[in-house]
Backbone bond lengths (Angstrom), bond angles and torsions (degrees), N, CA, C in turn:
res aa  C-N    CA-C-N  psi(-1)  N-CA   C-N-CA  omega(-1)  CA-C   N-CA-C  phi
1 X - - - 1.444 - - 1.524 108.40 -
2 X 1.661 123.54 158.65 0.989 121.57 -176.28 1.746 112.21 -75.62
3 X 1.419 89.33 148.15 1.805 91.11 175.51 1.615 118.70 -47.02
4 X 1.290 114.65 -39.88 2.025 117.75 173.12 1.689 95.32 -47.32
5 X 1.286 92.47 -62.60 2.240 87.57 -171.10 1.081 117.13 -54.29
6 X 1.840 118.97 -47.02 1.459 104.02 -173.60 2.017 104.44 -67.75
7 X 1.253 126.14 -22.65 0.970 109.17 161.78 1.991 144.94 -53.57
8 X 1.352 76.39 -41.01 1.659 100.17 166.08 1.604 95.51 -67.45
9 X 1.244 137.74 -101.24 1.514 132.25 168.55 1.224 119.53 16.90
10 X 1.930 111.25 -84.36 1.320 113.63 -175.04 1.335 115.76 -92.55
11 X 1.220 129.85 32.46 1.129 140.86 159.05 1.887 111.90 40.57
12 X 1.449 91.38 54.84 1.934 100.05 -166.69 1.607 73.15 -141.89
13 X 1.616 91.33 169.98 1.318 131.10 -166.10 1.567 96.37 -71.53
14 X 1.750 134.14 -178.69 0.989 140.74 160.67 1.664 116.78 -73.16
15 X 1.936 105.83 -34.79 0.998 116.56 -177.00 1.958 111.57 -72.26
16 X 1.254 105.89 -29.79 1.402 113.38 171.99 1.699 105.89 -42.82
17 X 1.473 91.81 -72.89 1.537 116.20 -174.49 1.427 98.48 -25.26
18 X 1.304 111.48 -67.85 1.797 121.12 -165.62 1.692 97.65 -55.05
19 X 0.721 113.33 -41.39 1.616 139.10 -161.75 1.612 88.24 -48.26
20 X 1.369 112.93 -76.97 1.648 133.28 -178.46 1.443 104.51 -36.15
21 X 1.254 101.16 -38.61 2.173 109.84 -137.04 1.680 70.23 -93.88
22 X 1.543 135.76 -46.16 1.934 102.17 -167.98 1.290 99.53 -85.58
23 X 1.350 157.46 -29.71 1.123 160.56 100.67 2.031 101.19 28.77
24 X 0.885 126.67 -68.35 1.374 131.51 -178.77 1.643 92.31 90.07
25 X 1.464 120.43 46.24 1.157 108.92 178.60 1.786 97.62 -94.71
26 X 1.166 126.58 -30.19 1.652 136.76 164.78 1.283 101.46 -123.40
27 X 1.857 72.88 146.68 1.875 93.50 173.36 1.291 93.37 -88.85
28 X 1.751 83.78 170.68 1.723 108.32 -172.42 1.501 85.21 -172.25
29 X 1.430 85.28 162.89 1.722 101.37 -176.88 1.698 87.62 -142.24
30 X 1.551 119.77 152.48 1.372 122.86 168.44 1.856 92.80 -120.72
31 X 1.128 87.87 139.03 2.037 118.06 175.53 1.031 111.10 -96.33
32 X 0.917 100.70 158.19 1.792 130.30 -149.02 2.193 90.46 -53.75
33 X 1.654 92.01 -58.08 1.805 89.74 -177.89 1.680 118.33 -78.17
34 X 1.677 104.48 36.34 1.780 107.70 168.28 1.203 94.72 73.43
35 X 1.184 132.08 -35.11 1.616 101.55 -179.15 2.139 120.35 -57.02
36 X 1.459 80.92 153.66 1.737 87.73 -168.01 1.751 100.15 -110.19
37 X 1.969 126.08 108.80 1.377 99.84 162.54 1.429 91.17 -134.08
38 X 1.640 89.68 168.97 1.132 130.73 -161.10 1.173 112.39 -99.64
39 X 1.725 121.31 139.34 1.510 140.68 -156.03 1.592 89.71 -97.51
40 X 1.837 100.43 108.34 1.685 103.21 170.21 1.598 126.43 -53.10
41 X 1.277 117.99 -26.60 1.708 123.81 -178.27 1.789 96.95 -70.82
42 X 1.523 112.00 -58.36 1.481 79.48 -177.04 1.382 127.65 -90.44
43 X 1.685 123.69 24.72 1.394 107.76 157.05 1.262 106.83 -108.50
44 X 1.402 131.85 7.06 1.296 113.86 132.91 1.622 134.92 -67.29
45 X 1.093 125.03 -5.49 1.196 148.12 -159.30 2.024 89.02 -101.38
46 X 1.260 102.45 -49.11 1.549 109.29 174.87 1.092 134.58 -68.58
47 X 1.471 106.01 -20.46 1.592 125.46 -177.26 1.431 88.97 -95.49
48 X 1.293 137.14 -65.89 1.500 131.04 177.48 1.500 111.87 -29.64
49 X 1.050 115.93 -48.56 1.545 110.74 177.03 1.728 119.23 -85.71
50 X 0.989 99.66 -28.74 1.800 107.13 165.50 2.095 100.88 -56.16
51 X 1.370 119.21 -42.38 1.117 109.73 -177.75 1.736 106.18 -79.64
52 X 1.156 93.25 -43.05 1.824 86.71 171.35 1.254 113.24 -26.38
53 X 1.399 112.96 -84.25 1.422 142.11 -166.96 1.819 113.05 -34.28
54 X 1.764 95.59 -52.96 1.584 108.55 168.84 1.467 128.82 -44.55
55 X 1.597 87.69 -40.70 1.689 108.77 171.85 1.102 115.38 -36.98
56 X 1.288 87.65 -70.61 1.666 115.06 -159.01 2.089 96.08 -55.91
57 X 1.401 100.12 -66.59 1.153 111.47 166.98 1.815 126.20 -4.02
58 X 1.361 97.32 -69.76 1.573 136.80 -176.44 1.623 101.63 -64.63
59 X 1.564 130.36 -42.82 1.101 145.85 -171.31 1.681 104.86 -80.35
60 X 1.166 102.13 -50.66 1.523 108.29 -167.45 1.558 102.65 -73.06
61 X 1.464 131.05 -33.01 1.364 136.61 -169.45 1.948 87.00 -90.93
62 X 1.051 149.52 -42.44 1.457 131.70 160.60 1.431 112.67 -45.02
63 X 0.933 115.65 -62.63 1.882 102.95 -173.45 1.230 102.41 -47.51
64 X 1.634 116.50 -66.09 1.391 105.82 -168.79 1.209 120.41 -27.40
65 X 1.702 113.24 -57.69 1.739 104.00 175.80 1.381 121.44 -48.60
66 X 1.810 112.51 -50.55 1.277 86.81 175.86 1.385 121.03 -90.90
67 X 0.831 145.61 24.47 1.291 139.16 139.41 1.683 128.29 -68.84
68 X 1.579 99.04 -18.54 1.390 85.16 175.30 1.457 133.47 -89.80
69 X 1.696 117.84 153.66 1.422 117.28 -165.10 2.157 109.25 -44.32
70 X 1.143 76.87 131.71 1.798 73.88 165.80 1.395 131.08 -82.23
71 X 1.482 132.69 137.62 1.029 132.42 -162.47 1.735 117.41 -100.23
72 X 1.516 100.99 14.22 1.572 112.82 178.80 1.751 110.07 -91.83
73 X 1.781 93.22 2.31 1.788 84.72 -166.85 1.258 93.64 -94.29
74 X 1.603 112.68 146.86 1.708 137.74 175.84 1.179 97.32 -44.18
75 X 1.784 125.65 146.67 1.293 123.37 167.81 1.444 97.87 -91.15
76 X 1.125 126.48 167.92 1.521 149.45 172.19 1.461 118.46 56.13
């Protein structure tokens, strides 16, 4: 698909896009007239792990709260 759609799609910048594609995080193939698109399985494959990551993200910043000391306990 063209780079405008996968932008529309993954809802990231153009510079993202490029970002992925030297990265070898998505394939892409460029055609004969310079245009550059992008193989839909692996930026779905990219977005699957972009949500991973968030997960994890989202999970790891909850414990912290509860893990952290509480500030209702009496000093001394």
């Amino acid at each position: 698909m063209p780079i405008r759609k996968t932008i529309l799609i993954a809802g990231v910048s153009r510079s993202t896009v490029y970002y992925w594609m030297e990265h070898a995080w998505i394939h892409w193939r460029e055609l004969p007239s310079s245009r550059r698109i992008i193989c839909l399985e692996s930026l779905s494959r990219q977005a699957r792990e972009m949500d991973s990551d968030s997960a994890i993200v989202a999970k790891n910043s909850s414990e912290s709260v509860r893990n952290r000391p509480s500030s209702s306990n009496p000093v001394g």
